[in-house]
C-alpha positions as CSV (number, residue, x, y, z in Angstrom):
1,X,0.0,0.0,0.0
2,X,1.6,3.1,-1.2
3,X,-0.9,5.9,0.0
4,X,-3.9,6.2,2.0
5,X,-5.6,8.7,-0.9
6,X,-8.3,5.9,-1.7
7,X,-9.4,5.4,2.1
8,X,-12.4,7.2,3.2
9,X,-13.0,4.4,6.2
10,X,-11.3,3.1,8.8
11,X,-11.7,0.0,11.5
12,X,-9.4,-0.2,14.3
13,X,-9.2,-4.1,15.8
14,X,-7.7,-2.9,19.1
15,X,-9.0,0.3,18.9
16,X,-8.7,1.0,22.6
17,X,-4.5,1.0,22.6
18,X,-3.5,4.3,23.1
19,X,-1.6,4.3,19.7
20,X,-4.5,3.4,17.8
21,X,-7.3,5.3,19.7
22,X,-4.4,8.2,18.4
23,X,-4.5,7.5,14.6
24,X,-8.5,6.7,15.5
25,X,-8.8,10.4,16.8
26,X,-6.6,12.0,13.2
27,X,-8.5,10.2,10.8
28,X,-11.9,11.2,12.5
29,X,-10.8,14.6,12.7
30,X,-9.9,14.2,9.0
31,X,-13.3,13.7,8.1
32,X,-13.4,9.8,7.4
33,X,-16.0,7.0,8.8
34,X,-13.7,5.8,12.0
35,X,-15.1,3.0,13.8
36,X,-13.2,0.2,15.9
37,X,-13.6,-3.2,18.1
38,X,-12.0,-3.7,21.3
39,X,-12.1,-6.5,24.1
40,X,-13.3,-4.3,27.1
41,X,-14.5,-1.0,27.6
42,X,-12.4,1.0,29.6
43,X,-12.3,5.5,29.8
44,X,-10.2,5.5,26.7
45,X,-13.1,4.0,24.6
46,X,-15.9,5.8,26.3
47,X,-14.4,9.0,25.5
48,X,-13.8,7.4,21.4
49,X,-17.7,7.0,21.8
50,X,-18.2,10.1,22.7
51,X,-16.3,11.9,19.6
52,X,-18.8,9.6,16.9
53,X,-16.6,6.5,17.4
54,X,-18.5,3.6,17.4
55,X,-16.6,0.8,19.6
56,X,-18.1,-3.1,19.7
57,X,-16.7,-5.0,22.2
58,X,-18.1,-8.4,21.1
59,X,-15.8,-10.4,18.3
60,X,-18.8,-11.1,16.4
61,X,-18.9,-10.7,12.6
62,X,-22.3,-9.1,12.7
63,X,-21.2,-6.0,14.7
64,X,-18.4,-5.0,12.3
65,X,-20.5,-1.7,11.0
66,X,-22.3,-1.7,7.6
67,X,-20.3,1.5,6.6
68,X,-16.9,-0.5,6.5
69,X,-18.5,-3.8,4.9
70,X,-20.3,-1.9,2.1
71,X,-17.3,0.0,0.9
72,X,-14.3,-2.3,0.4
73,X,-12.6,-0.3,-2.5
74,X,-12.5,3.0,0.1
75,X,-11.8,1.0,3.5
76,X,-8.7,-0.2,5.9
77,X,-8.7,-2.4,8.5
78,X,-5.7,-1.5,11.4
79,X,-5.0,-4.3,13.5
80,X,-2.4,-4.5,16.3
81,X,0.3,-6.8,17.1
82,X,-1.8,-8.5,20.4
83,X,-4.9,-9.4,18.3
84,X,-4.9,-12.8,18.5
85,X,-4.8,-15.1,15.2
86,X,-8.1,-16.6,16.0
87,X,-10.0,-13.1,16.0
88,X,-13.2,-13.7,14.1
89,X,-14.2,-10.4,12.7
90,X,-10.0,-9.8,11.8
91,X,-10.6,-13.2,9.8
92,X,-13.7,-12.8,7.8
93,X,-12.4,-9.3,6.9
94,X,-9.1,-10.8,5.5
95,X,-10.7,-13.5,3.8
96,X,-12.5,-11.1,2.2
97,X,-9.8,-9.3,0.6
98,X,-10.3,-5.9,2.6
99,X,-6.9,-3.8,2.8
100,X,-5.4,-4.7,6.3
101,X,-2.1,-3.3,7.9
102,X,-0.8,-3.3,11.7
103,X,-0.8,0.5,13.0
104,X,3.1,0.8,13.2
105,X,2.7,0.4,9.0
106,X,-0.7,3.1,9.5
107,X,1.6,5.2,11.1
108,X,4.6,4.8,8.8
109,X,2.4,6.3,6.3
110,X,1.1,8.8,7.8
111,X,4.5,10.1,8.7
112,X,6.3,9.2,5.4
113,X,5.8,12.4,3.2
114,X,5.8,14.9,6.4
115,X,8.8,16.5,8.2
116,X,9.0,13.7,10.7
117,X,10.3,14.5,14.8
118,X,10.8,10.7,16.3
119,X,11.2,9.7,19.8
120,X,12.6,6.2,20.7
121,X,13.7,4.8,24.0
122,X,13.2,1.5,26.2
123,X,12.6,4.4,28.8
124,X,11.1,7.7,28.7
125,X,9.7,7.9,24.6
126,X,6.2,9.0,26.1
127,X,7.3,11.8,28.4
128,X,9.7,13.2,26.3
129,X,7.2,12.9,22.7
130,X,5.0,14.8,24.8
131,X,7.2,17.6,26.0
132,X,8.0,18.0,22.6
133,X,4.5,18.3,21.3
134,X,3.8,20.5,23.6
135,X,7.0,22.8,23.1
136,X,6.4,22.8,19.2
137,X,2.4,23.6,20.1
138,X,3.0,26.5,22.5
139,X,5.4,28.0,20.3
140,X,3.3,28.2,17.2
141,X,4.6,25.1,14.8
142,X,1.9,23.7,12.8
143,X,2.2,20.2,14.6
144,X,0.6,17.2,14.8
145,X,1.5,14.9,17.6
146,X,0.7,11.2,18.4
147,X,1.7,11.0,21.7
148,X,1.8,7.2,23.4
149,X,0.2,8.7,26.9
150,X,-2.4,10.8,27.4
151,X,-1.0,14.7,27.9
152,X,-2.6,16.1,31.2
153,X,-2.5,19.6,29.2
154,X,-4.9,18.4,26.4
155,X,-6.2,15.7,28.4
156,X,-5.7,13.4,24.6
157,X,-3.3,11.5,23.4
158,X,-3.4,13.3,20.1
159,X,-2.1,17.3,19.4
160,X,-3.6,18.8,16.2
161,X,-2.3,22.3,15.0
162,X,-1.1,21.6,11.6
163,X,0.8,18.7,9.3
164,X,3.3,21.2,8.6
165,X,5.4,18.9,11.0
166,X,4.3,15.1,12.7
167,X,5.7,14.4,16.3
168,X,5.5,10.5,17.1
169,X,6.5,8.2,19.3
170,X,9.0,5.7,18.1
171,X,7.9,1.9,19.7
172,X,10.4,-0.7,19.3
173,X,7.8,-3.4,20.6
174,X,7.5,-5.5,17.4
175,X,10.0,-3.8,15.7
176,X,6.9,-1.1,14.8
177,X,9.7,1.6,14.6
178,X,11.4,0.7,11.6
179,X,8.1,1.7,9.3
180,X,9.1,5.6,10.2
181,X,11.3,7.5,8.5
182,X,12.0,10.5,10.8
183,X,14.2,13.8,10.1
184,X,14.9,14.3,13.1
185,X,15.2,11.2,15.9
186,X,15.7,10.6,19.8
187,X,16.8,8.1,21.4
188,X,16.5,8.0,25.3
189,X,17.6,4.7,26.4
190,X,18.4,1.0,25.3
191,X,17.9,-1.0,28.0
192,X,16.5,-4.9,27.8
193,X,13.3,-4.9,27.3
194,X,10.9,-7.1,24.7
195,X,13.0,-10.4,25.3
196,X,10.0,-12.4,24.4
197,X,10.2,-10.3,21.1
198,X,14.0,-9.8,20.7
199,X,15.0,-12.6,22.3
200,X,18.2,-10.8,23.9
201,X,19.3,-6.9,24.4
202,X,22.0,-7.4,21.4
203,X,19.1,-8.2,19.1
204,X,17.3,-5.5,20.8
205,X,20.3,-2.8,20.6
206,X,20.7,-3.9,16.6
207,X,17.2,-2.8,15.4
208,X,17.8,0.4,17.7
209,X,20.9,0.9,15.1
210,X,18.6,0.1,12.1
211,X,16.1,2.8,13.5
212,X,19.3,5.7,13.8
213,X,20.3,4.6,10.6
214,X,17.2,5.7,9.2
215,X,17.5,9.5,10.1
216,X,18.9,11.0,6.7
217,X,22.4,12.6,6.2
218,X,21.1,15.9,6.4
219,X,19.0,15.1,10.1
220,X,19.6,14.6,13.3
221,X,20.3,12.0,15.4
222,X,20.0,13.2,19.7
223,X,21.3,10.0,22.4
224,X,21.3,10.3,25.7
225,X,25.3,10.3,26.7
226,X,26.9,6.8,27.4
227,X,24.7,4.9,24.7
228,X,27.0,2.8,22.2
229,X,25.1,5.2,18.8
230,X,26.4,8.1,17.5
231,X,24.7,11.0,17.8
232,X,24.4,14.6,19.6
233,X,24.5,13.8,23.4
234,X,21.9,14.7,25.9
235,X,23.2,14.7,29.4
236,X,22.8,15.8,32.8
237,X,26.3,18.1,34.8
238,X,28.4,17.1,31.5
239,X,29.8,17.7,29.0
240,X,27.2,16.5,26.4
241,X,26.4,18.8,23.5
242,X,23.1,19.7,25.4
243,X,23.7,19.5,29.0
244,X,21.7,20.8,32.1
245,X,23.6,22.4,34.0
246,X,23.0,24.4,37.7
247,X,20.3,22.3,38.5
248,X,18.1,23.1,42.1
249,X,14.6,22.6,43.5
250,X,12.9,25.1,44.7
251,X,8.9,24.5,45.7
252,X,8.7,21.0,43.8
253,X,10.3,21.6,40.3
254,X,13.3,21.6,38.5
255,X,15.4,25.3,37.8
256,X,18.0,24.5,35.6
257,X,20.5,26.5,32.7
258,X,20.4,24.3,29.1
259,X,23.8,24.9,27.4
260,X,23.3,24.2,24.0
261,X,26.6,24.1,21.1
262,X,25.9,28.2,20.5
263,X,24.2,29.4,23.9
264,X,23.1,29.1,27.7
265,X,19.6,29.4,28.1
266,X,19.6,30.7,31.6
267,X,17.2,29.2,34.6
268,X,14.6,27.1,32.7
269,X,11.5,25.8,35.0
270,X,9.7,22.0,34.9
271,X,7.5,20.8,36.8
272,X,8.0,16.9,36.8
273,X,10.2,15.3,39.3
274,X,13.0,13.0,39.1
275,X,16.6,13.0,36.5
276,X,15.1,10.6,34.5
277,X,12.2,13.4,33.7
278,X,15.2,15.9,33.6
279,X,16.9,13.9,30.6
280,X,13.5,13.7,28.9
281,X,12.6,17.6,28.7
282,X,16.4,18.3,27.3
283,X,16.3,15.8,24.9
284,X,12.8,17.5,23.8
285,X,14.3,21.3,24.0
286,X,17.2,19.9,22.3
287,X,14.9,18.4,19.1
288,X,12.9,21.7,19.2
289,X,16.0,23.9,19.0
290,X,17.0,21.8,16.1
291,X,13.8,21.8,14.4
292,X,13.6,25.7,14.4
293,X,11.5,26.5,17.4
294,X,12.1,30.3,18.7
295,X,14.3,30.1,22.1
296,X,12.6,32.8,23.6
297,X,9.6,31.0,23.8
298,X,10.8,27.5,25.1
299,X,11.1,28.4,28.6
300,X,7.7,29.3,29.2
301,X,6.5,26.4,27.2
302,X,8.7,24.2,29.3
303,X,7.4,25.4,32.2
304,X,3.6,25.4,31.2
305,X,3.9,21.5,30.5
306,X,1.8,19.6,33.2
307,X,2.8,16.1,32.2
308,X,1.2,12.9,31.2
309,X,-1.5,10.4,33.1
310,X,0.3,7.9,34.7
311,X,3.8,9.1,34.5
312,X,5.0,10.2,38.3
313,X,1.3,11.6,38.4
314,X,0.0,13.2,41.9
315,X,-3.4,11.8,42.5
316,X,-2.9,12.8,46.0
317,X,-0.6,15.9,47.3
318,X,-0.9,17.5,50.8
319,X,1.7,17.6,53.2
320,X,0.8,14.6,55.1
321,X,-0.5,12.2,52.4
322,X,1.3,12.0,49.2
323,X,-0.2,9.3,46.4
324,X,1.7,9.2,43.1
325,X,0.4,6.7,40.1
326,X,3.2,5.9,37.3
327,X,3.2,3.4,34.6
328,X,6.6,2.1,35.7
329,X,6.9,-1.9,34.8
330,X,10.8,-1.9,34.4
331,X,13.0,-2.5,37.0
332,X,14.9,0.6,35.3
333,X,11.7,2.8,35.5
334,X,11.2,1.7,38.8
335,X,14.5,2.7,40.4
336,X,14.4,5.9,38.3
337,X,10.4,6.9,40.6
338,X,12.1,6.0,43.3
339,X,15.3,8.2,42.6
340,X,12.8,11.2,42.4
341,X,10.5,9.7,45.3
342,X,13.5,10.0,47.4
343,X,14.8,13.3,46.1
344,X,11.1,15.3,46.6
345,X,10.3,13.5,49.9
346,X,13.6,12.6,50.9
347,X,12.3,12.3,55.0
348,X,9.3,10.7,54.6
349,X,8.0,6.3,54.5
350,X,7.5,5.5,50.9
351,X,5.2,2.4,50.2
352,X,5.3,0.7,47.1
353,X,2.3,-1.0,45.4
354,X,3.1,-2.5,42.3
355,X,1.8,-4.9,39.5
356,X,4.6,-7.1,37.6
357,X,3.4,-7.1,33.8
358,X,4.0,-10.0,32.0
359,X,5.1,-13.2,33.0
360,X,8.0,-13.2,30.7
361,X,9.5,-9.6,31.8
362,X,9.0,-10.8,35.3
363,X,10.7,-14.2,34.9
364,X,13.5,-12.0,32.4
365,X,14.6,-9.9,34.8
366,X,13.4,-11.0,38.2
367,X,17.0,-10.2,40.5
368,X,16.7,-6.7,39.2
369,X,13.3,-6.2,40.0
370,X,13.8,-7.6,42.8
371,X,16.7,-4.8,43.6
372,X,14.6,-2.0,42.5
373,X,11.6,-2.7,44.9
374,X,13.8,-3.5,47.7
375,X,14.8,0.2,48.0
376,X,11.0,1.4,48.9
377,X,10.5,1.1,53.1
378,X,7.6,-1.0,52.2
379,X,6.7,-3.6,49.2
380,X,2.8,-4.3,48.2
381,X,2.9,-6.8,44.9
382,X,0.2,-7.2,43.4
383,X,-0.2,-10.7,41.2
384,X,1.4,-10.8,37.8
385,X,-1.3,-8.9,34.9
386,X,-0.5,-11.4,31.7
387,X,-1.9,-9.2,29.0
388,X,-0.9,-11.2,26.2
389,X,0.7,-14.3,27.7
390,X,-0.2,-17.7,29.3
391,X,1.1,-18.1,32.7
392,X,4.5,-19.2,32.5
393,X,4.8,-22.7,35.3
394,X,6.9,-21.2,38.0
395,X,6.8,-17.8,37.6
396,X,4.5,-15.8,40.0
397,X,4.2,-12.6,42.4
398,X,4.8,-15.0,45.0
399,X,8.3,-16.4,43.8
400,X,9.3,-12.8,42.7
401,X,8.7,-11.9,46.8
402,X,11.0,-14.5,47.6
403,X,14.0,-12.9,45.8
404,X,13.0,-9.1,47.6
405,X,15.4,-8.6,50.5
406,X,12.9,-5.9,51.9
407,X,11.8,-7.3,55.0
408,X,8.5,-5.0,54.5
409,X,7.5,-6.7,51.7
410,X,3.9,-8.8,51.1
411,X,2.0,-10.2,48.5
412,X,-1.5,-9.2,48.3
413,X,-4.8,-9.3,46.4
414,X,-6.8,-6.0,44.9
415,X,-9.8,-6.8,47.4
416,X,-7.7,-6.2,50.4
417,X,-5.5,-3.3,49.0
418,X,-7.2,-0.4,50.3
419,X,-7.4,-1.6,53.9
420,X,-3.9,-2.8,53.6
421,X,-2.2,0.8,52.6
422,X,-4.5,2.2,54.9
423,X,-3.3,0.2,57.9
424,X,0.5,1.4,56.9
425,X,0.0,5.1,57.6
426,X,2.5,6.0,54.5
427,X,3.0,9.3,54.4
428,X,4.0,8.5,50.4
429,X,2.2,5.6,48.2
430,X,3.6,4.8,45.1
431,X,1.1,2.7,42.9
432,X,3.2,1.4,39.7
433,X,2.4,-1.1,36.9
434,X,1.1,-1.0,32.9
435,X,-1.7,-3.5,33.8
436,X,-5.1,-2.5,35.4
437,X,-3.5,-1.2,38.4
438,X,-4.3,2.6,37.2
439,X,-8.4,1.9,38.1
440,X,-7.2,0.2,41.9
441,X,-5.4,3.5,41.5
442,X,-8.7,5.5,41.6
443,X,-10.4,3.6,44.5
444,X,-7.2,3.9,46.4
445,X,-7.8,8.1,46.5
446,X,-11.4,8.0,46.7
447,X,-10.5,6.0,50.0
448,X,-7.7,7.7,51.3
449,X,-9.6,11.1,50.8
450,X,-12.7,9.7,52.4
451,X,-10.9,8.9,55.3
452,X,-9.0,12.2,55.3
């Protein structure tokens, strides 16, 4: 498929993702028929439904809508990698000769004949795609921005001001990265990740070189300093090519000078805690500088960004109670919230909930999860959230306990989680996971404010 000029509808299997509710949202807005299936409904497809998306949530060929099945010269069906092979309505429309591609090639299009901003990273690709659409927004580009998060500015997951330039965020998972062909490329961070994809980090590292390779002669390539890729460096108190430097807190954020190759920009303000964060909104500056943005307007874009749901997000904040929701489901990610737990509370008992995700990961890198969650004062796991796996014999929340040295560490079920955290008295709870943990996350505050 060449070009998406012929396709006036579209049918998401999977809809409910957050990369294709994104292309779901642009096509919509677009003008086409946009309708999708998904397994469960959940806020994400509510709110599709309510922008005149129709969602099914019943694999049943009957419900595929009439607009899609009566117009098979003008319609595409966008599948993602986790829809199983047995899918009924993905089958019959196949069979049938309909035009079906996975969303990474959806996207690929999309992309190919724009000026093209790409952020890729085991670590911090949402977060910093974000910043970035929101720095390009604020400061007038005519951007479009399919951000893999939902921005607590816009509360979407999708920026339109423009196709004059196309922000995206870069997945490795499946490989989906390698259908972009950016002008201009990040790369945050290369750690192991996808094993049960890549089958080890070398395999992993290599199609992270195919993806640099793709940035043309005349682009550029940013890398956060100490990754084996050439590039311009991103650092932190270096001597990178863009470097914070000066860094202090003052009332919860960041203040911080960016020296760039040809100037300081003096005493630049965010608002999201933790280095990791820190590395994310100077890798974004460092892509808008390059693409053109004005300098004089960065900072107070920078400073106007609220962040995204689900990344070191305050559901909670008052100085006795503090609850903080993050998608963290790395044992990298995981040291990094507690890194900037510990540096914004750095007095105070930290209790960590979290959900392991996969059965695979868990199993893949068990001793280092194990490490991570052993630096919190308390340990809650939660059971292992499969999403696309069978359980793996062996491998369980219980056997990863084993390996935490924490002596404050338990293993319990979502019925009894709210009584639990509140018997600890935590002055900080950390609730982390990419499962379904982020709706225990929302009974957890209801409850801890009722009781307040």
């Amino acid at each position: 498929m060449k070009d998406l000029n012929h396709i006036k509808h579209f049918y998401f299997i999977g809809i409910g993702g957050i990369g294709m509710s994104a292309l779901a949202r642009y096509f919509k807005a677009k003008g086409n028929y946009v309708a999708g299936y998904d397994r469960t409904s959940t806020d994400l497809t509510k709110k599709l439904e309510n922008e005149n998306i129709p969602v099914n949530y019943e694999d049943n060929v009957e419900f595929i809508p009439q607009p899609i099945l009566e117009n098979p010269d003008s319609s595409l069906i966008v599948y993602t990698p986790a829809v199983p092979k047995d899918h009924k309505q993905f089958g019959v429309l196949k069979q049938q000769n309909f035009e079906v591609i996975k969303r990474a090639q959806l996207l690929g299009l999309v992309t190919d004949q724009k000026y093209c901003l790409a952020v890729a990273g085991t670590h911090g690709k949402t977060t910093t795609t974000a910043i970035l659409g929101h720095l390009l927004k604020e400061t007038g580009a005519k951007v479009t921005a399919f951000l893999g998060g939902i921005s607590e500015d816009i509360q979407s997951n999708l920026i339109m001001q423009g196709d004059e330039v196309i922000v995206v965020e870069a997945d490795e998972f499946d490989r989906s990265f390698l259908n972009l062909s950016p002008n201009i490329a990040a790369i945050t961070s290369m750690d192991a990740d996808h094993l049960d994809i890549y089958g080890d980090k070398s395999e992993l590292e290599k199609s992270f070189r195919e993806f640099a390779a793709k940035v043309p002669e005349e682009g550029a390539l940013f890398v956060k300093n100490g990754l084996s890729i050439d590039g311009t460096r991103i650092g932190i108190n270096d001597e990178s090519d863009f470097s914070a430097q000066h860094i202090r807190i003052e009332e919860g954020h960041y203040i911080f000078d960016l020296k760039t190759p040809s100037e300081t920009i003096k005493d630049l303000k965010f608002n999201l805690p933790g280095k990791h964060n820190l590395l994310n909104a100077i890798t974004a500056l460092a892509m808008a500088i390059e693409y053109g943005s004005p300098t004089d307007g960065l900072a107070r874009a920078l400073y106007s960004f609220k962040g995204v749901k689900r990344r070191f997000s305050y559901k909670i904040k008052t100085d006795n109670l503090v609850l903080i929701d993050d998608y963290a489901h790395h044992p990298t990610e995981i040291s990094a919230v507690h890194q900037a737990v510990r540096e914004m509370y750095p007095n105070k008992k930290v209790l960590a909930v979290f959900q392991p995700h996969l059965f695979s990961r868990t199993r893949d890198f068990a001793e280092d999860f194990a490490s991570s969650l052993s630096d919190f004062d308390k340990v809650f796991l939660l059971d292992i959230y499969p999403a696309r796996e069978l359980p793996i014999e062996g491998i369980s929340s219980a056997w990863l306990l084993d390996k935490i040295s924490n002596p404050g560490k338990l293993l319990i079920q979502k019925k009894e989680l709210i009584e639990r955290i509140k018997s600890e008295e935590a002055e900080v709870v950390v609730m982390m996971g990419a499962g379904d943990i982020g709706e225990e996350v929302e009974k957890v505050k209801k409850a801890l404010l009722h009781e307040a």
